[in-house]
N, C-alpha and C positions, 0 to 999 in steps of 0.2 A: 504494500500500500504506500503510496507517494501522496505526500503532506506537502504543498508550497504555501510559504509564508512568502507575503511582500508588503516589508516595509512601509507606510504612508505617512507617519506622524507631519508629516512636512505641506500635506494636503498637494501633492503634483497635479496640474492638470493632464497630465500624461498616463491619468492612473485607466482612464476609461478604453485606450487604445490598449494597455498592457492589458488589460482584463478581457477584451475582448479577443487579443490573439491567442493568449490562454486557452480561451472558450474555443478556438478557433482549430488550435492543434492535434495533433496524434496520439492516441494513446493519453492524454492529456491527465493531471494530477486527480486524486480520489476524493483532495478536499481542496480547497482553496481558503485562506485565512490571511485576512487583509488588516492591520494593524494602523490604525488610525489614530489611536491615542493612547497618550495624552501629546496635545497638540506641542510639538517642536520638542520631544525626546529624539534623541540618533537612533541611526538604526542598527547600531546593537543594540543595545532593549528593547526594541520593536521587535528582531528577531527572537531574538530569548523568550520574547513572550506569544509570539508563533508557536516557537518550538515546545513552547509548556503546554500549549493548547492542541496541539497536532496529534491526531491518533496512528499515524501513517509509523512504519518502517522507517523510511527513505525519508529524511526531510530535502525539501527544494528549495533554495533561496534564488526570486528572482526582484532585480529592482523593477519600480514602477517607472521608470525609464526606460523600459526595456521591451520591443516586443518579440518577444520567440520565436523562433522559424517553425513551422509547421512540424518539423518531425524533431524539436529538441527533447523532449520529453519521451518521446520512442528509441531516442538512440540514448538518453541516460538509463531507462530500463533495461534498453537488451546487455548495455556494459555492466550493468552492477547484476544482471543474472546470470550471464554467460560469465562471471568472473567473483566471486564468492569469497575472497581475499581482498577485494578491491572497497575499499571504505569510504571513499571520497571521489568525484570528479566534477571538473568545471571546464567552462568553457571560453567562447571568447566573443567580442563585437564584429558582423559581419561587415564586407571590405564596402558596403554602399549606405555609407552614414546620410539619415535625411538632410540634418541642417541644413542649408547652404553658405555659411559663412565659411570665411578662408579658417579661423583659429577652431571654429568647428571640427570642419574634415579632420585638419590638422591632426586633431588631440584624439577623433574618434579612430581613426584609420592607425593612428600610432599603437592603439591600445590591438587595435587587430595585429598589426605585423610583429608587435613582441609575445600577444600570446600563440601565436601561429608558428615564430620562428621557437618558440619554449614546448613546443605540444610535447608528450610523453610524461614520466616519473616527473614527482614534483616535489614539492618540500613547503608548498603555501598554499593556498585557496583563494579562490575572489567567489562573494555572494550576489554579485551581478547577476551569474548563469552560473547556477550548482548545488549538486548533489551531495546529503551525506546519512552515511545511515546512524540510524536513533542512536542503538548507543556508542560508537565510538564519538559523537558529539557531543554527549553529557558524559563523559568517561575523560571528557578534554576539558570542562567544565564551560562551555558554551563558549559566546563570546565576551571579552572581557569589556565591560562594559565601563569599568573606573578606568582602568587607561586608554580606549580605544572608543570612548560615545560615539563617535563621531565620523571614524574613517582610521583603514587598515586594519581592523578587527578582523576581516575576516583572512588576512596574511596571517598575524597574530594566530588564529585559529589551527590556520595549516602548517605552519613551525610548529605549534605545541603538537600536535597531532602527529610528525614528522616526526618528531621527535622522541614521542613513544612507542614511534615501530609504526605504525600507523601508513597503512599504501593509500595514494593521491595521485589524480592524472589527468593532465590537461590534456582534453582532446578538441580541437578548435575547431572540431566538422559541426561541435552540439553550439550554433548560433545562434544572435537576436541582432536587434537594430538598435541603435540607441537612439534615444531620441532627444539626449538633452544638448543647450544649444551653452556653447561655450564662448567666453571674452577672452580677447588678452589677461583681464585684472582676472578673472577667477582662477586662469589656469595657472598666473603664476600664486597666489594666493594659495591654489588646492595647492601644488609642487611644494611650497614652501611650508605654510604653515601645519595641514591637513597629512601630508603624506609626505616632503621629504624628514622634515625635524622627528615626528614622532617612528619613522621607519629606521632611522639612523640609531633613535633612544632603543627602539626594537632591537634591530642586530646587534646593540654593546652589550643588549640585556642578556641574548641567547650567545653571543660569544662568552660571556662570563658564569653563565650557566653549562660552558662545554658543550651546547646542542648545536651552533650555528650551522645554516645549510644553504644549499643552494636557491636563489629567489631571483624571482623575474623582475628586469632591470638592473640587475649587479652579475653581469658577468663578463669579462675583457672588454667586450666592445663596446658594452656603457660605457664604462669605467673609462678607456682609451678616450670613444669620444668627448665624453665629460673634460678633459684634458684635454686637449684639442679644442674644444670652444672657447677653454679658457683661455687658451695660446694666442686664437684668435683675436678674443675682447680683450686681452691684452697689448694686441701688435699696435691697438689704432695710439693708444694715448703716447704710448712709448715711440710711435712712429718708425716701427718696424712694417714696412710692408712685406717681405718675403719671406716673414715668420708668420704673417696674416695667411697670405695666401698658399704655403704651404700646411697650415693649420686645417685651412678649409679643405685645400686637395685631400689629406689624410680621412677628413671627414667625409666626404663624400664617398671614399671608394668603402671606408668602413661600413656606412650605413648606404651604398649605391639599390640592394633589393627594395628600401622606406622609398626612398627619394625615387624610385622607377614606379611602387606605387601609387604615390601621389600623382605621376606625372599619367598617368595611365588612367587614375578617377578622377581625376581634377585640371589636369591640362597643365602644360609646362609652367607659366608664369606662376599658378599654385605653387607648384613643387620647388621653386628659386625661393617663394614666399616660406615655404615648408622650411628650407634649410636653418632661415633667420630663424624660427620658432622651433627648429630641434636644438640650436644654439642658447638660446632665452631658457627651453626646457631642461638644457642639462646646465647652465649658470646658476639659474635659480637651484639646484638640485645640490651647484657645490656651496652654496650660498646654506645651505641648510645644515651643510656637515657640522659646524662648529655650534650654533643651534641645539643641535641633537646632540650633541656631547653637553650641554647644558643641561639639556632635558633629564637626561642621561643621568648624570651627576643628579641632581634634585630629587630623582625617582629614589636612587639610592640609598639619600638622604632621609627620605620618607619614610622608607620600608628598616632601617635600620632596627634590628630588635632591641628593642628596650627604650627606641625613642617614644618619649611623651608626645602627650598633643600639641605642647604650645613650640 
């Protein structure tokens, strides 16, 4: 039995299309449970309180941003019966983002090429699009709702779960569409505040706990280009140009499958524009590093045994 919980505290107007490709789908979930309050909770607690209410096996987390392809729900079934070790799977945003905005495509098409180029064994989770069954989710103790209200809980989820042994697998065929529409200010806002600082406090937590693992976004060719854009935004003030423009060559031929992409669902001038904003995407990203060593620190501070309240 398959339980989908979707988040709403937020009131999206996006809830009515999500609900209806729901309805709309294969094999489609046993119950549906829509979590609407209490108004502007995250959604971690919104799922937590899904998952408390769900009678199903197989919980589903999908956003109400999200509409599912016809057959997501059929292909997360036949993978968690054809495969009875298999605890978790999720999936990924499909390559033809509605918005029409350039920072849109952008950020939606990105999220498609890193989980598309990650498909297989995994070590995190996103509750976008995914599966997991009942108890190895209360056996991880949900999601962590004191550190993570807000965003990356459901990473958070998949390292602890990774972590006790626990199989996870991005397969990027089980699709949706996103629907939500993105700014320059949010996206570096989400990067910065939302997702790079608290993913950074994340990884120091799980390197200090001896579990650290492999997560999408951190692996050489971020990491490279993250470096490289810095190289970049560095050449202009310094007044290197051939350290600019070899920065940029490096990045391009790194990330050349993103940037062919782009140019293939959005037409070249996009994809020139893409470059700037994979640049801004991994700046802001290094910009968060020492941030999250703050955070990092503070957490510590926090949890310390035998600190008092004040």
């Amino acid at each position: 039995m398959l339980s989908l919980v979707v988040p709403a505290t937020d009131r999206p107007p996006t809830l009515g299309r999500c609900l209806a490709a729901v309805a709309r789908a294969q094999d489609g979930p046993d119950e549906v449970i829509v979590i609407d309050e209490p108004a502007g909770s995250g959604p971690a607690q919104a799922r937590n309180e899904g998952a408390r209410r769900a009678r199903g096996d197989v919980l589903c987390f999908v956003d109400a941003d999200v509409e599912v392809h016809p057959d997501a729900f059929a292909r997360m079934r036949a993978a968690l019966a054809a495969d009875p070790s298999l605890d978790a799977l999720f999936g990924a945003y499909d390559d033809r983002p509605e918005e029409p905005g350039t920072v849109s495509a952008f950020r939606n098409l990105l999220h498609h090429h890193v989980h598309w180029e990650g498909r297989g064994p995994a070590t995190t989770f996103w509750a976008g699009l995914g599966a997991v069954r009942r108890e190895p989710f209360f056996d991880a103790g949900g999601f962590d709702v004191e550190r993570h209200p807000y965003a990356i809980e459901d990473i958070d989820l998949g390292m602890r779960m990774a972590a006790s042994g626990r199989r996870i697998v991005l397969d990027p065929e089980i699709q949706g569409t996103h629907l939500k529409a993105w700014t320059l200010r949010s996206m570096v806002l989400t990067d910065f505040a939302r997702r790079g600082a608290p993913w950074v406090a994340l990884l120091l937590r799980q390197r200090a706990n001896g579990s650290a693992g492999r997560a999408l976004n951190l692996g050489w060719r971020h990491r490279a280009s993250a470096l490289l854009s810095l190289a970049a935004a560095t050449s202009v003030p310094t007044r290197r140009p051939r350290l600019g423009a070899a920065a940029l060559a490096g990045l391009l031929a790194l990330n050349r499958p993103f940037y062919l992409l782009l140019a293939r669902r959005r037409g070249g001038a996009e994809a020139v524009m893409g470059v700037g904003l994979h640049v801004v995407h991994h700046l802001t990203g290094v910009a968060a590093l020492p941030a999250g060593v703050v955070l990092h620190l503070r957490e510590r501070r926090r949890d310390r045994p035998g600190r008092g309240p004040g």
